[in-house]
C-alpha positions as CSV (number, residue, x, y, z in Angstrom):
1,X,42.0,-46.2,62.6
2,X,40.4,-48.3,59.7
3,X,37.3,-50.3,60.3
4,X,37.6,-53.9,59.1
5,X,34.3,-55.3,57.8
6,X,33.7,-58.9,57.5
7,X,32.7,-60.3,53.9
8,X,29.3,-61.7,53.6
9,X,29.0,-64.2,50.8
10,X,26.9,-63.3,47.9
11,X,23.7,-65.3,48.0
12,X,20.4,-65.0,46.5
13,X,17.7,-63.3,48.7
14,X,15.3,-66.0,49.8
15,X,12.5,-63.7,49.4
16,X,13.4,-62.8,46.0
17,X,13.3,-66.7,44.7
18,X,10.2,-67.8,46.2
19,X,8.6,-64.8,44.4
20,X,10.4,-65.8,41.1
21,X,9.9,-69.6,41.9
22,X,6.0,-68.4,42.2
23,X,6.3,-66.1,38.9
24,X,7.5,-68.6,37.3
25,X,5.3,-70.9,37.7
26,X,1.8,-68.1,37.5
27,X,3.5,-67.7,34.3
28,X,3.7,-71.2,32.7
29,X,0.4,-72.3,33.8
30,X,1.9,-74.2,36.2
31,X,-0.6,-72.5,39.0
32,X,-3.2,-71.9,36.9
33,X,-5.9,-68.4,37.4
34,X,-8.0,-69.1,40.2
35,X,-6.2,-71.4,41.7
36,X,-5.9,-70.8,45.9
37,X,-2.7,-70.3,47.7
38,X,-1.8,-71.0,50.9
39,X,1.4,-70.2,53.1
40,X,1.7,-73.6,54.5
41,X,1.5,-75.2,51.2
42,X,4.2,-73.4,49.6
43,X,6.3,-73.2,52.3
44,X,6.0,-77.3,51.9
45,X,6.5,-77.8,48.4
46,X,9.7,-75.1,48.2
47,X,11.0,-76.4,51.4
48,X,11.4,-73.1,53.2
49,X,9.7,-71.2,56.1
50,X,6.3,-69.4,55.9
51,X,8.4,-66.1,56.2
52,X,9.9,-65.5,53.0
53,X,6.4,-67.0,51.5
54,X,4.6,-64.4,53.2
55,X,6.1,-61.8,51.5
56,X,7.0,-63.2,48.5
57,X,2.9,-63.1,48.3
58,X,2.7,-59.7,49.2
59,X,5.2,-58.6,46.6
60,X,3.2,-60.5,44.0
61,X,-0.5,-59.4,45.1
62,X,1.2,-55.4,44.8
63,X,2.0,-56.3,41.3
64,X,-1.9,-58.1,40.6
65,X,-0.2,-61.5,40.2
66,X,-2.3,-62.8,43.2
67,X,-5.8,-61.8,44.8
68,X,-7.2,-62.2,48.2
69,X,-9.6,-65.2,48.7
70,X,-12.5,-65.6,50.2
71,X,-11.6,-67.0,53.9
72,X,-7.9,-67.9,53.6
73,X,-4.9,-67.6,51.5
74,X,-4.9,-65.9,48.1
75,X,-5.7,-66.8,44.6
76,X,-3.7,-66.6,41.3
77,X,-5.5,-63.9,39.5
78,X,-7.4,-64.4,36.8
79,X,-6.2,-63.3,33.5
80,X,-8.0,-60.5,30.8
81,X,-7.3,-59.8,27.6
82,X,-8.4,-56.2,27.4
83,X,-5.7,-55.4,30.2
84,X,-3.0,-57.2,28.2
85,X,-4.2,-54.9,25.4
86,X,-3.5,-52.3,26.7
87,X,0.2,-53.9,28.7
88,X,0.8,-54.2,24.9
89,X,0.2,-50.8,23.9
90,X,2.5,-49.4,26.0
91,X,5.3,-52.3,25.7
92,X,4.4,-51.2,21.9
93,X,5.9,-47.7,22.3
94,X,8.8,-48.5,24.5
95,X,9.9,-51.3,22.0
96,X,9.7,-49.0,19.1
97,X,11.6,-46.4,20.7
98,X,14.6,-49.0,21.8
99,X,14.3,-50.7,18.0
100,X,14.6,-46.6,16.6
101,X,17.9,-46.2,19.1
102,X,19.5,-49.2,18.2
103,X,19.1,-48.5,14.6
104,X,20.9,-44.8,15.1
105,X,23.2,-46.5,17.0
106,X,23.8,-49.1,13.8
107,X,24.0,-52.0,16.3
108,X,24.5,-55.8,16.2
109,X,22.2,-58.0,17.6
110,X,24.2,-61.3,18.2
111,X,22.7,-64.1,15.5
112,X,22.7,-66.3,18.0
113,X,19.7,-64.4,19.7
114,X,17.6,-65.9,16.1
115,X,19.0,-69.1,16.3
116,X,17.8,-70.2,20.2
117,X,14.4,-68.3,19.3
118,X,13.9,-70.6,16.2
119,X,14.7,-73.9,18.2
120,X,12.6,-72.7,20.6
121,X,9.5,-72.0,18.2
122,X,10.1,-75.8,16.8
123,X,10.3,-77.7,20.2
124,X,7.8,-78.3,22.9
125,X,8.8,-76.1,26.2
126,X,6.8,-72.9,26.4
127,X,9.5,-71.5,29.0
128,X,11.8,-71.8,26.1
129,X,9.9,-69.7,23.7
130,X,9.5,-67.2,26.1
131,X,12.5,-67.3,27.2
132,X,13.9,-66.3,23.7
133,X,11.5,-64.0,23.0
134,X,12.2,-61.9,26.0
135,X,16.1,-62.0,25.4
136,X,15.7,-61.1,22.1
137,X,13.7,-57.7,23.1
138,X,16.0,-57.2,26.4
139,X,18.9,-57.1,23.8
140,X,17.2,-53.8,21.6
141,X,16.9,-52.7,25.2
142,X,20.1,-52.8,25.9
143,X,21.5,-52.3,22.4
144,X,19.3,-48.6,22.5
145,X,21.5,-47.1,25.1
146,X,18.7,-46.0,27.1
147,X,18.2,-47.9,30.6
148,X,15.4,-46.7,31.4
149,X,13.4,-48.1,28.8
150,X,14.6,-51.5,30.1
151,X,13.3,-50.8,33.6
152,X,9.9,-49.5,32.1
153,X,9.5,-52.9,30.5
154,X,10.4,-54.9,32.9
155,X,6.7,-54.4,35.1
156,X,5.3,-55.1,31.9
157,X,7.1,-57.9,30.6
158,X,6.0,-60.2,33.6
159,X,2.3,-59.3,33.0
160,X,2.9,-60.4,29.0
161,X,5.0,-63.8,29.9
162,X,2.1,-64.7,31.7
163,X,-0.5,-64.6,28.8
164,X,1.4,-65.6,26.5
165,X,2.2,-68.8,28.4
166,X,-1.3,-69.4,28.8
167,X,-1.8,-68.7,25.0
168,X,1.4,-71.2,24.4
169,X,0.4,-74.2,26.4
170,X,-2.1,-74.9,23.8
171,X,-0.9,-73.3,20.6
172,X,3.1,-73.5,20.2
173,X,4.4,-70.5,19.0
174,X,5.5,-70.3,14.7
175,X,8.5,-69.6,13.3
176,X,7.6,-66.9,11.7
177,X,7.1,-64.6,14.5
178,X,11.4,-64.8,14.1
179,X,11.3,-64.0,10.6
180,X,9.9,-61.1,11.4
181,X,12.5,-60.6,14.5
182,X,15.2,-61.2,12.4
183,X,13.8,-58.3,9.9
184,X,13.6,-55.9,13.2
185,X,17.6,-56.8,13.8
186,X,18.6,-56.4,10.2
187,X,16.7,-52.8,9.8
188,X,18.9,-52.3,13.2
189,X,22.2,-53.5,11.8
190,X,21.6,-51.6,8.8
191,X,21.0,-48.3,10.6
192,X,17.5,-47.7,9.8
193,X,16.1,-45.9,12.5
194,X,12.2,-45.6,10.5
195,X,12.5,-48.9,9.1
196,X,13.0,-50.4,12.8
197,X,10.6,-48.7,14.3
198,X,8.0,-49.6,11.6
199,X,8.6,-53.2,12.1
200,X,8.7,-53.2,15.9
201,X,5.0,-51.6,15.9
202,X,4.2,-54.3,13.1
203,X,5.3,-56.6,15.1
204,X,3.9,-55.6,18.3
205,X,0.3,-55.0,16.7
206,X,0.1,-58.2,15.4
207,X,1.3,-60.1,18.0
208,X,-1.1,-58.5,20.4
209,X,-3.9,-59.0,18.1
210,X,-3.0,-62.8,18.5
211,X,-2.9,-62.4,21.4
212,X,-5.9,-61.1,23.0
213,X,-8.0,-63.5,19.9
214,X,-6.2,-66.6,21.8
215,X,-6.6,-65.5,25.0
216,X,-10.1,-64.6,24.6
217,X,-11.1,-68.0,23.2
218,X,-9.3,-69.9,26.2
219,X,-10.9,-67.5,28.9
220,X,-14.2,-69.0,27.7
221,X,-13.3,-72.0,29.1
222,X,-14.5,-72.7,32.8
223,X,-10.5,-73.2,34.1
224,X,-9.9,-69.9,32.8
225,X,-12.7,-68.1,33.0
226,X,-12.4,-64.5,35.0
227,X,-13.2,-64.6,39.0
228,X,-15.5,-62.9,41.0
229,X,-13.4,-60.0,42.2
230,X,-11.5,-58.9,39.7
231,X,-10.7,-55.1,39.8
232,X,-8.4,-54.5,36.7
């Protein structure tokens, strides 16, 4: 005798987006470091229950997006340059290795991956640029044929958009920083497995240079200064 199971209708797990809803929004700046948290707030402003708020917070304090605060709720945590550093140095090494794959591999990036990035440089919205920035990199990910470099990035990647959206709310990124991703896909295209991997760690060096020099300045402001309690 077969069982008969009922379909269930895909749907997103509610959890899941109010922990991306609140990711998203750690990451543009929109809730800014140090700013408290509470349950009942969220809950109001996503229009959901306290439930899937609860452990959408617990998911994000496990992955040092949120801290305890003193009395109740949590706080966004504050952000540091010399962990980003080091974020970077590792994201470094994995992007080299999936830029050195892709080249052996004499993959094509699709051009259309340059042309969103370089609107995105020229306009206004930092979710744009990073955005395009990440797609470009997820594509050498996938492009190197090895997934788990793309689920080691990952972790990191969140920590990274989060800087760098601080960094971009006050200093829009250049066009340039796609001159020298569209170098990174042509050494690809053109199967050059040294060449890629020279430019990747060019690029990654000198964009976390920038970086941690941007970052540093505006974390001597008051609104982004470092809180009491910070363990990392």
């Amino acid at each position: 005798m077969t069982t008969h199971l009922t379909r269930i209708p895909a749907a997103p797990d509610l959890v899941d987006r109010v922990y991306r809803s609140l990711l998203g929004a750690i990451s543009s700046g929109a809730l800014a470091p140090g700013e408290r948290l509470t349950q009942e707030d969220i809950a109001q402003r996503l229009a959901v229950s306290r439930q899937p708020v609860l452990q959408a917070l617990r998911l994000l304090k496990n992955d040092g997006f949120v801290l305890d605060a003193p009395g109740r709720g949590v706080l966004v945590a504050p952000l540091d340059a010399d962990w980003m550093c080091k974020v970077y140095q590792v994201r470094g090494a994995l992007d080299m290795l999936a830029a050195r794959l892709a080249a052996q591999a004499r993959c094509q990036l699709d051009a259309r991956l340059i042309d969103r990035g370089r609107r995105a440089a020229r306009g206004r919205s930092v979710e744009a640029m990073l955005d395009a920035d990440m797609a470009f990199h997820q594509a050498i990910y996938a492009a190197s044929g090895n997934p788990l470099i793309a689920q080691s990035a990952d972790q990191h990647w969140r920590h990274l958009r989060r800087a760098m959206g601080a960094v971009l709310q006050a200093e829009p990124q250049r066009e340039s920083l796609w001159d020298e991703h569209e170098a990174i896909a042509a050494a690809i295209a053109a199967g050059l497995p040294d060449e890629a991997a020279r430019l990747s760690d060019s690029h990654g060096a000198q964009a976390s240079a920038t970086l941690s020099l941007r970052l540093t300045e505006r974390l001597s402001r008051p609104t982004l200064a470092a809180q009491p309690g910070d363990t990392r």
